[in-house]
Structure formats: structure tokens, C-alpha cells
PASEBA-1860 file (N, C-alpha, C; in nm, 3 decimals):
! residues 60
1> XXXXXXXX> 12.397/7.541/11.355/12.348/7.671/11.396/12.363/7.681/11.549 ~ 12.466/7.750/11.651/12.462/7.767/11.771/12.372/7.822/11.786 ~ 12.272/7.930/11.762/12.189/7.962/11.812/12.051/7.881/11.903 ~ 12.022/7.783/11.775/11.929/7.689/11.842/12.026/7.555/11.950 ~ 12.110/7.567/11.929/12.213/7.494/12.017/12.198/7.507/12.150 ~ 12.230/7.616/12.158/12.240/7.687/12.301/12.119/7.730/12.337 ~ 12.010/7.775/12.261/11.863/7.811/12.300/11.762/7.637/12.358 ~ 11.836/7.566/12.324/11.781/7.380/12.349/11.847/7.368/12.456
9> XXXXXXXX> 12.012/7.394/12.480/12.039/7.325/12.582/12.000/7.435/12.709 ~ 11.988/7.512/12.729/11.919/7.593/12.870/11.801/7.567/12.868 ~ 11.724/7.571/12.769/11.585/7.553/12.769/11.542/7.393/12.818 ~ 11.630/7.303/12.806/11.639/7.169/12.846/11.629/7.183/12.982 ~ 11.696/7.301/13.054/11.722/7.260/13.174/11.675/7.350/13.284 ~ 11.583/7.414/13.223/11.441/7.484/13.280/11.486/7.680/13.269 ~ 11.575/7.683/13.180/11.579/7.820/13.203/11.472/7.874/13.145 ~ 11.395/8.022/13.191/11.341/8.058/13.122/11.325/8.138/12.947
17> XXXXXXXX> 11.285/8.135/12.819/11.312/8.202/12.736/11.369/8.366/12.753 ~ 11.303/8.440/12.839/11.348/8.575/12.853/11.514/8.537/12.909 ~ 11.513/8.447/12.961/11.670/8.437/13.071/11.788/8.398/12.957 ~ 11.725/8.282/12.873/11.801/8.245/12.781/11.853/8.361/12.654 ~ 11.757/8.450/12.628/11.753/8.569/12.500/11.854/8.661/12.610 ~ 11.853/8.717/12.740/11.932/8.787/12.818/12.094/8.670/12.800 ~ 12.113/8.589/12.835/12.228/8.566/12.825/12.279/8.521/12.657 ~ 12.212/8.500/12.580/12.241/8.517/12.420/12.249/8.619/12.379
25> XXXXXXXX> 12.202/8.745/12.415/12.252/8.853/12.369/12.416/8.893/12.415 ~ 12.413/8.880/12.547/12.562/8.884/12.626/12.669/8.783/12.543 ~ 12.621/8.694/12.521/12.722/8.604/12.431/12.739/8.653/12.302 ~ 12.623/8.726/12.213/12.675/8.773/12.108/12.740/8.915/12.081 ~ 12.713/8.974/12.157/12.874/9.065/12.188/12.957/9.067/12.235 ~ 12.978/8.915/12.344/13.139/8.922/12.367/13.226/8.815/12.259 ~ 13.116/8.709/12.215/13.222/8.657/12.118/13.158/8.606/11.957 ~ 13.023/8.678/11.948/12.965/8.671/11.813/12.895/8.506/11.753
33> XXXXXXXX> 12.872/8.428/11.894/12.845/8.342/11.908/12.917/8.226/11.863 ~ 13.069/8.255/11.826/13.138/8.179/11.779/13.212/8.099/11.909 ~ 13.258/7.999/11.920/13.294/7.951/12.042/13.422/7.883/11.999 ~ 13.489/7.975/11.929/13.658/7.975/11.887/13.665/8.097/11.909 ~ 13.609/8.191/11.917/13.636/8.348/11.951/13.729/8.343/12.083 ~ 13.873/8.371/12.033/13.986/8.476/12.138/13.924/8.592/12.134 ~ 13.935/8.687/12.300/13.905/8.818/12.277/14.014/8.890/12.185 ~ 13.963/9.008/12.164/14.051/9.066/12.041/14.201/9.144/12.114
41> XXXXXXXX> 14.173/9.194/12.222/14.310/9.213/12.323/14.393/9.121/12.336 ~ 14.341/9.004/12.350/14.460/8.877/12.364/14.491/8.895/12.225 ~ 14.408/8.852/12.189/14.488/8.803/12.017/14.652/8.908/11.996 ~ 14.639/9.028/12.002/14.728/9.095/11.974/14.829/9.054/12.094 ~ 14.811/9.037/12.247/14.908/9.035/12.328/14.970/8.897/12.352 ~ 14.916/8.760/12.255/14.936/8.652/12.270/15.031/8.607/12.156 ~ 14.969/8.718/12.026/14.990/8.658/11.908/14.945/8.534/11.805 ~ 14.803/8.543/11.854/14.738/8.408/11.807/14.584/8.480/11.734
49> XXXXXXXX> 14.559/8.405/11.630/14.405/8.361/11.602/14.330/8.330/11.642 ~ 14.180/8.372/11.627/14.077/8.287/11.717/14.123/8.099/11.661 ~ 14.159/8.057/11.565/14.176/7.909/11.496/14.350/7.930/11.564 ~ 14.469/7.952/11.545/14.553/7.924/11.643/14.553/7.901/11.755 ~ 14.489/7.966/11.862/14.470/7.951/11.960/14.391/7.837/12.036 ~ 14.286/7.828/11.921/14.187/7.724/11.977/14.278/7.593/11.962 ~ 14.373/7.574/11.853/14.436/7.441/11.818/14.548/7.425/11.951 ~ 14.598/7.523/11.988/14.723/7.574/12.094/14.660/7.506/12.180
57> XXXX> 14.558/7.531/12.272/14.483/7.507/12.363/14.440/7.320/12.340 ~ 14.390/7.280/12.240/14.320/7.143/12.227/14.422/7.062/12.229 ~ 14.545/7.073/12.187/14.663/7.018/12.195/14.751/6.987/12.309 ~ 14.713/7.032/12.389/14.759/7.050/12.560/14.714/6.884/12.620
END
């Protein structure tokens, strides 16, 4: 579950809860909290998948 993922690791490191829910919301509309999410503009101008791309990239 990223949610509690990412809500542990800021919270580990003194962010506050309001600070942490402000930047988790920002993360779940730019990439749906998935952290293979290509934006959807690239995808079309690259020609890749959020899972192509991520493999493209790890392979380097």
C-alpha cells in the first residue's frame, strides 16, 4: 500500500500530517500514486507505457 508508505516515511522525518496529506494529494493527481506512472503527454510523444518505460529506464 503506498499510501502508508509514503505517509511513514515523511512522518519519520518530522513532517507534519497536514504537510504530508498536502503533498499526497499533489502526488495523487499527478501520478495516481503509482510510481511507474509516465505522464500521459510523454507516453504518446515517447511511445512508451507507464511498464515500458519504467523497464527502458532500469535497464540503463
Amino acid at each position: 500500500m503506498n499510501e502508508k508508505r509514503i505517509y511513514d516515511f515523511f512522518a519519520a522525518r518530522g513532517m507534519s500530517p497536514c504537510g504530508i496529506y498536502g503533498l499526497m494529494g499533489n502526488l495523487v493527481d499527478e501520478s495516481g500514486l503509482n510510481p511507474r506512472n509516465l505522464q500521459n503527454t510523454y507516453e504518446r510523444k515517447l511511445g512508451y507505457t507507464d511498464d515500458s518505460y519504467t523497464e527502458a529506464v532500469d535497464s540503463v
